[in-house]
Structure formats: structure tokens, C-alpha cells
C-alpha positions as CSV (number, residue, x, y, z in Angstrom):
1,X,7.7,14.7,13.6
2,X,10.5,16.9,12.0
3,X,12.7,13.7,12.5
4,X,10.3,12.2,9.5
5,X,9.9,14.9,7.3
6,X,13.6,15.2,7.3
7,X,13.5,11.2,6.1
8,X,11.9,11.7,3.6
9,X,13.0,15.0,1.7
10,X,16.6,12.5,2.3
11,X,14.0,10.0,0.4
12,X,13.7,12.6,-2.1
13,X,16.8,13.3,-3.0
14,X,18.3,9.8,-3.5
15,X,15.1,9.3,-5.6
16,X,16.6,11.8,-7.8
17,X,19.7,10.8,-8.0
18,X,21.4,13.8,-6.1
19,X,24.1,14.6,-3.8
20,X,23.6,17.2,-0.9
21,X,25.2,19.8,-3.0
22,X,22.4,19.2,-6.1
23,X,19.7,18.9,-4.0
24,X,20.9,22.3,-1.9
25,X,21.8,24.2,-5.3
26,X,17.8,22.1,-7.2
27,X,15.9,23.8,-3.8
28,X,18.0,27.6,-4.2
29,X,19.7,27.2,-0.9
30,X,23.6,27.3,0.5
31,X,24.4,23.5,0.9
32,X,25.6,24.9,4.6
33,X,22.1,25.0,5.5
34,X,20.7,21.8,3.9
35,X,23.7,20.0,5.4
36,X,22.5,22.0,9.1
37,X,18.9,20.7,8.6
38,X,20.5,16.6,7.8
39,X,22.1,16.7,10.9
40,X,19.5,18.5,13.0
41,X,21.1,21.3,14.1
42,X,18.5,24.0,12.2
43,X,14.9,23.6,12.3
44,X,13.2,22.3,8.9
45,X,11.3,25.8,8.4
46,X,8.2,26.1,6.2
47,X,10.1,28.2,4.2
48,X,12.2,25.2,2.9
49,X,9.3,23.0,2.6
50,X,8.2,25.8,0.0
51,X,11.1,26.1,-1.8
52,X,11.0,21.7,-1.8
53,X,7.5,22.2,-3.4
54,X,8.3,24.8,-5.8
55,X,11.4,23.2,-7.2
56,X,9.7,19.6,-7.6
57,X,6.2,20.5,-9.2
58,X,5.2,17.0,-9.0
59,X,6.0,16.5,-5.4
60,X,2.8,16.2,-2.9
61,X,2.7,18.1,-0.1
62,X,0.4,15.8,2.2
63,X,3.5,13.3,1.4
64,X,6.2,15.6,2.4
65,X,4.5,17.4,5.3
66,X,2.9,14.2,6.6
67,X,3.7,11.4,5.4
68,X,0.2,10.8,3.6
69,X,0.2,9.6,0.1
70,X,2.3,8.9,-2.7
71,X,5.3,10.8,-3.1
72,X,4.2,12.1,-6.3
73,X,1.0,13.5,-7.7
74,X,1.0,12.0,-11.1
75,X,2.1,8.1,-12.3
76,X,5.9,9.4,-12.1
77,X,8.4,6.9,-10.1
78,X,11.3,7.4,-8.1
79,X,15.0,6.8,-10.0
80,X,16.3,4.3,-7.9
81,X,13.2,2.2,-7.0
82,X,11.3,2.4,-10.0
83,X,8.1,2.6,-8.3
84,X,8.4,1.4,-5.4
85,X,9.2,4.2,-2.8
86,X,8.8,2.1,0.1
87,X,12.1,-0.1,-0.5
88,X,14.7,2.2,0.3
89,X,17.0,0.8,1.7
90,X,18.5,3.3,3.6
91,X,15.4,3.9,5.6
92,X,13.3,1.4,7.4
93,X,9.2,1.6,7.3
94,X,6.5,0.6,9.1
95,X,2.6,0.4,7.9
96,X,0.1,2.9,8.9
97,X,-3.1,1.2,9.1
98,X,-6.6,2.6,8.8
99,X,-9.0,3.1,11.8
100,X,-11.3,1.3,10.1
101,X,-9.4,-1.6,9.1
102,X,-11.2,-4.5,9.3
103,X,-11.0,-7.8,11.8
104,X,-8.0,-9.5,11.4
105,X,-5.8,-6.5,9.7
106,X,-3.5,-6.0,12.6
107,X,-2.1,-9.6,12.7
108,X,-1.5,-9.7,9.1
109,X,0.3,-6.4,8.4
110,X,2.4,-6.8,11.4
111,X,2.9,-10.6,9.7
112,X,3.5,-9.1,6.7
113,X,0.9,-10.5,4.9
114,X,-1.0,-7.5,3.5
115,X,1.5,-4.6,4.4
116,X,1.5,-3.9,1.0
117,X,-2.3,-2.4,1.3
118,X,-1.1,-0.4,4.0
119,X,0.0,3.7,3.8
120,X,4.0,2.7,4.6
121,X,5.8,5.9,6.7
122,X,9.2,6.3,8.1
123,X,9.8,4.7,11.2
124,X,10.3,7.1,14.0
125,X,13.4,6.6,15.7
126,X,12.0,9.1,19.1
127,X,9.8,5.6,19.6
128,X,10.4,2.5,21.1
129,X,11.0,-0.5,18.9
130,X,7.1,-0.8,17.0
131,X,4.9,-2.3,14.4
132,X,2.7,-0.6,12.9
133,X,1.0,3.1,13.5
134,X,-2.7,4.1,13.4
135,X,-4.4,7.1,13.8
136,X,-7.0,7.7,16.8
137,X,-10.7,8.6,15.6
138,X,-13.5,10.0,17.5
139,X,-12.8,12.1,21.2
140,X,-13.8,8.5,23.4
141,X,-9.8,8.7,24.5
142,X,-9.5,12.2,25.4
143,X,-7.7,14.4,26.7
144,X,-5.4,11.9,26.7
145,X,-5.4,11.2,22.8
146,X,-7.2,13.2,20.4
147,X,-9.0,12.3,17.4
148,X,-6.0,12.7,14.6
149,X,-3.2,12.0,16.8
150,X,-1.0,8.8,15.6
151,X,0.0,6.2,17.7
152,X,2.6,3.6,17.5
153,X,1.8,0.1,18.7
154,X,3.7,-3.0,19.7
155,X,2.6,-6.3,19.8
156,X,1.7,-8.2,22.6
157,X,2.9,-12.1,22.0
158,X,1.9,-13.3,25.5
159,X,-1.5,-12.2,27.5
160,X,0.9,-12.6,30.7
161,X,2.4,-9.6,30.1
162,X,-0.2,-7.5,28.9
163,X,0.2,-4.2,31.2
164,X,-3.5,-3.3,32.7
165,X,-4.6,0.0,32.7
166,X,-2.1,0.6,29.5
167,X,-3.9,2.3,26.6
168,X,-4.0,-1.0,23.7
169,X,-5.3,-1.5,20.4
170,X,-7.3,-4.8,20.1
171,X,-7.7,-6.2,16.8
172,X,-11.4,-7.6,17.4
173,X,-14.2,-9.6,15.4
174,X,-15.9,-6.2,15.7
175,X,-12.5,-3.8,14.1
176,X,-10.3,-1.8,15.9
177,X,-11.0,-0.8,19.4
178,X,-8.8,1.6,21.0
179,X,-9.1,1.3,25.3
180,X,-7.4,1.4,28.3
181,X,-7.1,-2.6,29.1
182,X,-8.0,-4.3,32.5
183,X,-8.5,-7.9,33.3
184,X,-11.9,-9.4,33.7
185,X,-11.4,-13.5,33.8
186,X,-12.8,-14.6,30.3
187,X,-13.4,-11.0,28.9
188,X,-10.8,-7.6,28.7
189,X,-12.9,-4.8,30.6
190,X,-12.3,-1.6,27.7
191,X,-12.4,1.5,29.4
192,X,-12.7,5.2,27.6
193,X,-11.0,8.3,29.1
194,X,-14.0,10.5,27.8
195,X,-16.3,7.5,30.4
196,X,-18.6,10.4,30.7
197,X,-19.9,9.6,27.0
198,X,-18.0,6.0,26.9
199,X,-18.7,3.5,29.2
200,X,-16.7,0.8,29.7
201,X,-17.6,-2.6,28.4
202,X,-16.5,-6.0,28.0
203,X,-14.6,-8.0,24.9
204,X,-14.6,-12.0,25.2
205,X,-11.2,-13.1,24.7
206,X,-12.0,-15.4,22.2
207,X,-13.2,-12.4,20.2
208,X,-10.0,-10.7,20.3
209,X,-7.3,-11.9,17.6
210,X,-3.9,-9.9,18.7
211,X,-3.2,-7.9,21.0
212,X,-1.1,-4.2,20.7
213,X,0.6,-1.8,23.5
214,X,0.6,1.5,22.4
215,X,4.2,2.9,22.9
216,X,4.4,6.2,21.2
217,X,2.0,9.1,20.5
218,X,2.6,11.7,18.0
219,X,0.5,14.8,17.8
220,X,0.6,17.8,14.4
């Protein structure tokens, strides 16, 4: 997590045309420090993240602390990109789709067909090579993933390899479904870690439009 926030205050400052030293001196700090917090070797405190907030009036917090959003609060754009804050090219993104995406969403965003409606986020490099996040709803995967974490996903080209008993996200006629995945001939058998208020059930194949592993889980 602090991996990303520390992409994207680097976001911030390129966006305004700024060199460690301006950025350190904009924020009121010793450019010692910012330089300790670039490289990792200091702890992005909330302290700083205030200081970030105060000094940029225009900046949103959900965007800085999380990720969520635009960068700014108001119709102002970034220096370099004029606008568009997800082409820097210094960072790579990947989409963060919506729960409740509809059927067929996950193929296309990965294909990038409708990134562009997607939330795009910094990828994080802790993860295994991904495509795409999502964030869980609901408590049907607990304890083992709560409603709010995020989880990364990979795609699954070939059903041969698909890894049974793996947590996947199915892109289905139906939405999103979220389950540990076992084999069943013609169907995938869908099975909750909450079974006690989830039972398992069954998905026709034919139903299901791509496939997903999920590789990565991050928590707040």
C-alpha cells in the first residue's frame, strides 16, 4: 500500500512540474526526508500526507490516500498530461473495476476495450504480473477476504490450467462472482468460505466468458 501512495505523490510532483527539491521546500520539509521517503527508507507518515494536503488545496485525499478518484477536486489538469493523469509515463496502470461491473466487463478492460471507464491505479510492484484489480463485497469469502479488501487478478487463457480450489473471479452472464473454483464436467462448482451462509453452487461453462486467478490481496 505505502509502495502506491508513494507513486503517486511522485505523480504529483511531475504533474507540477517539480524537482525533489521544490516539491520538499512546496510541502515545508528538508528534501533529506522527501528523498528518504522516494527511496523507502522512512515511512510515508500521516503527517506528510497533511502537509501534501495543505500545500495543494486542490488535491483529494481519497486520490492520494487510496487511490480513489481524480487527482484533483475541481476541473484542474495535470501540467504534463493535460488531463489525462493516467498516461504517465513513468508509471504503469492497471484498471480497477467495479464489483458490480456488468457481464462481459472483465474481458474487455483487460482487452482494452473499455479501460477507459475504469478507476486506473498504480500497479503494485509487491504483486505478481496482473490485470486488473477489484474490490471484494459482501462477507461470502471470509475470513479469508473481507468485504473492502482489493484483489489483483490474472487471466486465465487456457481452462487446462485453471488451479482448483484457487480463489477466481469469473466474469459470468450473471456479473462478477468471486469463489473458490473446482471442476464439475460441464459446470465450475463455486464454493464460499463463509459456506455456512453460502452454499456452493454450480456455473455452466458456457455461461462463463473469462476466467481470472486472483494473485494478490491488499487489505487498509
Amino acid at each position: 500500500m505505502e509502495r502506491a501512495v508513494i507513486q503517486r505523490i511522485k505523480h504529483l510532483s511531475k504533474c507540477n512540474n517539480m524537482n525533489d527539491a521544490e516539491f520538499a521546500k512546496r510541502i515545508g520539509i528538508a528534501q533529506t526526508t522527501y528523498s528518504n521517503i522516494l527511496n523507502r527508507n522512512s515511512d510515508v507518515k500521516h503527517s506528510i500526507l497533511e502537509l501534501i494536503l495543505n500545500s495543494f488545496g486542490d488535491l483529494s485525499s481519497d486520490w492520494l490516500m487510496r487511490g480513489e478518484g481524480k487527482m484533483f477536486k475541481s476541473e484542474k489538469e495535470c501540467e504534463t498530461t493535460k488531463g489525462n493523469l493516467t498516461t504517465d509515463s513513468s508509471l504503469e496502470y492497471k484498471p480497477r473495476i467495479p464489483y458490480e461491473a456488468a457481464a462481459g466487463t472483465l474481458a474487455a478492460a483487460v482487452d482494452k476495450v473499455m479501460s477507459y471507464h475504469c478507476e486506473q491505479i498504480p500497479v503494485i510492484a509487491a504483486f505478481p504480473k496482473y490485470d486488473f484489480t477489484i474490490q471484494i463485497k459482501g462477507n461470502s469469502m471470509e475470513p479469508k477476504y473481507e468485504g473492502g479488501d482489493e484483489v489483483a487478478c490474472k487471466r486465465v487463457d487456457d481452462t487446462s490450467f485453471i488451479q482448483w480450489g484457487r480463489t477466481h473471479v469469473l466474469d459470468t452472464a450473471q456479473g462478477v462472482v468471486v469463489k473458490r473454483l473446482y471442476d464439475a464436467g460441464d459446470h465450475f462448482r463455486c464454493v464460499s468460505y463463509n459456506s455456512v451462509e453460502y452454499p456452493e453452487f454450480l456455473i455452466h461453462r458456457s455461461e462463463v466468458f473469462s476466467i481470472y486467478i486472483v494473485v494478490g490481496l491488499l487489505r487498509m
